[in-house]
C-alpha positions in Angstrom: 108.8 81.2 79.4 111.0 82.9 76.9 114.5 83.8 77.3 114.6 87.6 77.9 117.3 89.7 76.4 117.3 93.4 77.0 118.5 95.5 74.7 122.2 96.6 75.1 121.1 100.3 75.6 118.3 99.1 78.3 118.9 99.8 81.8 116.9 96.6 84.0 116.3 95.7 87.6 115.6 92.4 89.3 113.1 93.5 92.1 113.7 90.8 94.2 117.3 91.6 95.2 116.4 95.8 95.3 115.7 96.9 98.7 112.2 98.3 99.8 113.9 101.7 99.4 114.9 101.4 95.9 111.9 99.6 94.7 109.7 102.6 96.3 112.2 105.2 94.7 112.0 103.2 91.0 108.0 102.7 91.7 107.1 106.6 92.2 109.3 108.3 90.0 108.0 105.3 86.9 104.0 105.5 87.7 103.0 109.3 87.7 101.7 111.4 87.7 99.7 109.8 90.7 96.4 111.8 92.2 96.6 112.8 95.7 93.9 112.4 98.1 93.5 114.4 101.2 92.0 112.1 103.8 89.7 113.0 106.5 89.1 110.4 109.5 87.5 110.5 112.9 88.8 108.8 115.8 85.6 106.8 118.2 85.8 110.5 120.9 85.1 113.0 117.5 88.9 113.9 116.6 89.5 114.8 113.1 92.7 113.6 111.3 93.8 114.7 107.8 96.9 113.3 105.7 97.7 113.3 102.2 98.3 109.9 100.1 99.8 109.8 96.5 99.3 105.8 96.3 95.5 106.6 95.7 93.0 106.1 93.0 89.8 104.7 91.6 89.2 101.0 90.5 85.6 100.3 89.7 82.6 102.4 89.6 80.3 99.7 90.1 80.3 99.3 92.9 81.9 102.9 93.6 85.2 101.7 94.9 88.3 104.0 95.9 92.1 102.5 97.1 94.4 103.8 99.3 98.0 102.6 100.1 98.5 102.8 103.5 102.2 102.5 105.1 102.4 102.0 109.1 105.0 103.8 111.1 108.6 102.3 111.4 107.7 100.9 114.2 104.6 99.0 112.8 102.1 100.9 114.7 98.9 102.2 112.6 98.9 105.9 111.6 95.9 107.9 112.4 94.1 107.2 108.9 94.5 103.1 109.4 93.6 103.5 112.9 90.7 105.9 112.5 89.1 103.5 109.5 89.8 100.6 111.1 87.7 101.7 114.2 85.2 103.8 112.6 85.1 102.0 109.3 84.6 105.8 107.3 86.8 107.7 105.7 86.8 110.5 103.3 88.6 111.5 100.4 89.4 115.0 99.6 90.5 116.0 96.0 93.7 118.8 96.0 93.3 121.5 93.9 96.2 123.6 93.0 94.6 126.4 95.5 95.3 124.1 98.6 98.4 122.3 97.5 100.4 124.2 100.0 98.0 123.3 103.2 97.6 120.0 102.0 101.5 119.6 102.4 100.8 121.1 105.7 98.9 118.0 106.9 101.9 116.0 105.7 103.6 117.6 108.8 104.3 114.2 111.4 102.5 116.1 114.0 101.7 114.0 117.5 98.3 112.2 117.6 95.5 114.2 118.3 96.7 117.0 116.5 94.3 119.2 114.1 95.8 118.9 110.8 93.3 121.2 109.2 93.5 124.2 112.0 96.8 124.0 111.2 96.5 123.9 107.5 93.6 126.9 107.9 90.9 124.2 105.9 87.3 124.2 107.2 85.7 121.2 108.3 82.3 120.7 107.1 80.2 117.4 108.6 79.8 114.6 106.9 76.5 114.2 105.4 76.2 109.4 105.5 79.7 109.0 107.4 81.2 110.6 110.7 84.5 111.9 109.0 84.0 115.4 107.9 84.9 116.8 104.4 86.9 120.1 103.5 85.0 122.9 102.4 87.9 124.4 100.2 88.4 121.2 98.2 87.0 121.1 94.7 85.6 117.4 95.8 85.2 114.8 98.4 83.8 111.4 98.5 82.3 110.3 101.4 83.2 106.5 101.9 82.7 103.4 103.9 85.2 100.8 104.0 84.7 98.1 101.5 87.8 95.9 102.3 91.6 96.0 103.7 94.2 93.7 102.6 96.9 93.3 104.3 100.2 93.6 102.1 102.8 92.4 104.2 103.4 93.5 107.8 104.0 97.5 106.4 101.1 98.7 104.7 97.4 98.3 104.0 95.0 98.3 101.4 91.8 100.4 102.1 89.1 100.0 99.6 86.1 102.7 100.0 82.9 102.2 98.9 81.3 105.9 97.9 78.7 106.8 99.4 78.0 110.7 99.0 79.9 113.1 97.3 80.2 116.8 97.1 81.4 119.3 94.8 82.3 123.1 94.3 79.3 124.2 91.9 81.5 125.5 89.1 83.4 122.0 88.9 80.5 120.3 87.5 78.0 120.1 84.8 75.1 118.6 86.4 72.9 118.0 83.5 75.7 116.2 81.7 77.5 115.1 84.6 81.1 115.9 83.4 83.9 117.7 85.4 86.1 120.8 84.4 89.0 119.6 84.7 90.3 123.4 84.9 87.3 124.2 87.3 89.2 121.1 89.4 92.7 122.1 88.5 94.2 119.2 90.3 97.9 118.6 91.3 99.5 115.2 91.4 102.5 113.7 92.4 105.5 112.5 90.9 108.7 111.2 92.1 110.6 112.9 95.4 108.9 115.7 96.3 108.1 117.1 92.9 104.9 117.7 92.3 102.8 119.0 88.4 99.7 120.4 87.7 96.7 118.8 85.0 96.9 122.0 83.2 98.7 121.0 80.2 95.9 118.9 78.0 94.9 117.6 74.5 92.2 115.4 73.6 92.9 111.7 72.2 89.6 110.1 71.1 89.4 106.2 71.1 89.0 104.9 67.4 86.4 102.9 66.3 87.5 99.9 64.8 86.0 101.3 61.1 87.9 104.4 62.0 90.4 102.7 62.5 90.6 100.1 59.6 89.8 103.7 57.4 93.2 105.3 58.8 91.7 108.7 60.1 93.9 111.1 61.8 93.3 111.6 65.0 91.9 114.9 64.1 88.9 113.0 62.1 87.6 110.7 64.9 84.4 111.7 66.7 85.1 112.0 69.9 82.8 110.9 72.3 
């Protein structure tokens, strides 16, 4: 292995001596912004759960595959969304547009088990249409999913992968016949580090060069995006 040498301006880290704190702090204020998913689980007697996760996103799309990061409470115990997928083996995944940023951040709230996070959050439960666990009317999307996999990373936290198995979208988000998605119809938020959240609505479009467009040195202006 080669001998590294920072740079004398570089500021470095040794993750194995930081604490679980600091490596979290350094994690989510590096990798952003980070999607949010709002996720909906059942319990086995029918009660809905909903809480937001930042350490979300999609892997592979064949087969379908979503990931969640999934920390248990001090304690150890599972929340409600490792719980509920763990007995019901459904979840779904609820896309947060900037019109229900502030009731997803309700369902952050640590209320007791058994509590309706979307009652509370004024969000409609609609049933699900191949999985018990509803979906939310007001978001611009949901996946329905079954559970592919869980890993277990460490004693503290879970990896859920979800299989998708139906999805659902507001009818101006989406382009059926060329299946693409506004992403200003969606107008996501996502999460960065603390409790700062930003919106998708700043843009530009960066085509992929072909390697001849490449080898010709077009601006980026000149590639044919795809």
């Amino acid at each position: 292995m080669m001998d590294a040498v920072a740079p004398p301006d570089a500021v470095t880290f040794d993750f194995r001596t930081l604490s679980a704190r600091d490596r979290y702090k350094l994690m989510i204020g590096t990798v952003v912004p980070r999607p949010i998913a709002l996720v909906t689980t059942v319990n086995p007697e029918g009660l809905i759960n909903a809480a937001p996760f930042s350490f979300f996103n999609c892997l592979s799309a064949d087969p379908p595959i979503l990931a969640l990061g999934v920390e248990n409470h001090p304690d150890m115990s599972f929340k409600d969304t490792a719980l509920n997928i763990r007995l019901t083996e459904v979840f779904t995944v609820n896309i947060v547009s900037h019109a229900i940023a502030e009731a997803m951040h309700v369902c952050a709230v640590p209320f007791g088990s058994g509590h309706d996070e979307l009652q509370a959050a004024g969000l409609t439960a609609m049933p699900g249409t191949l999985v018990a666990s509803p979906w939310i009317k007001e978001a611009p999307a949901a996946f329905e999913c079954r559970r592919h996999v869980t890993l277990e990373v460490g004693k503290s936290r879970q990896i859920i992968l979800g299989e998708i198995v139906f999805a659902h979208y507001h009818h101006d988000v989406i382009d059926v016949e060329r299946m693409r998605i506004d992403p200003a119809k969606l107008d996501t938020i996502a999460r960065l580090g603390g409790n700062t959240c930003s919106t998708i609505r700043d843009r530009f479009e960066m085509p992929t060069p072909t390697l001849a467009e490449f080898e010709a040195g077009l601006e980026p202006d000149k590639l044919q995006s795809s």
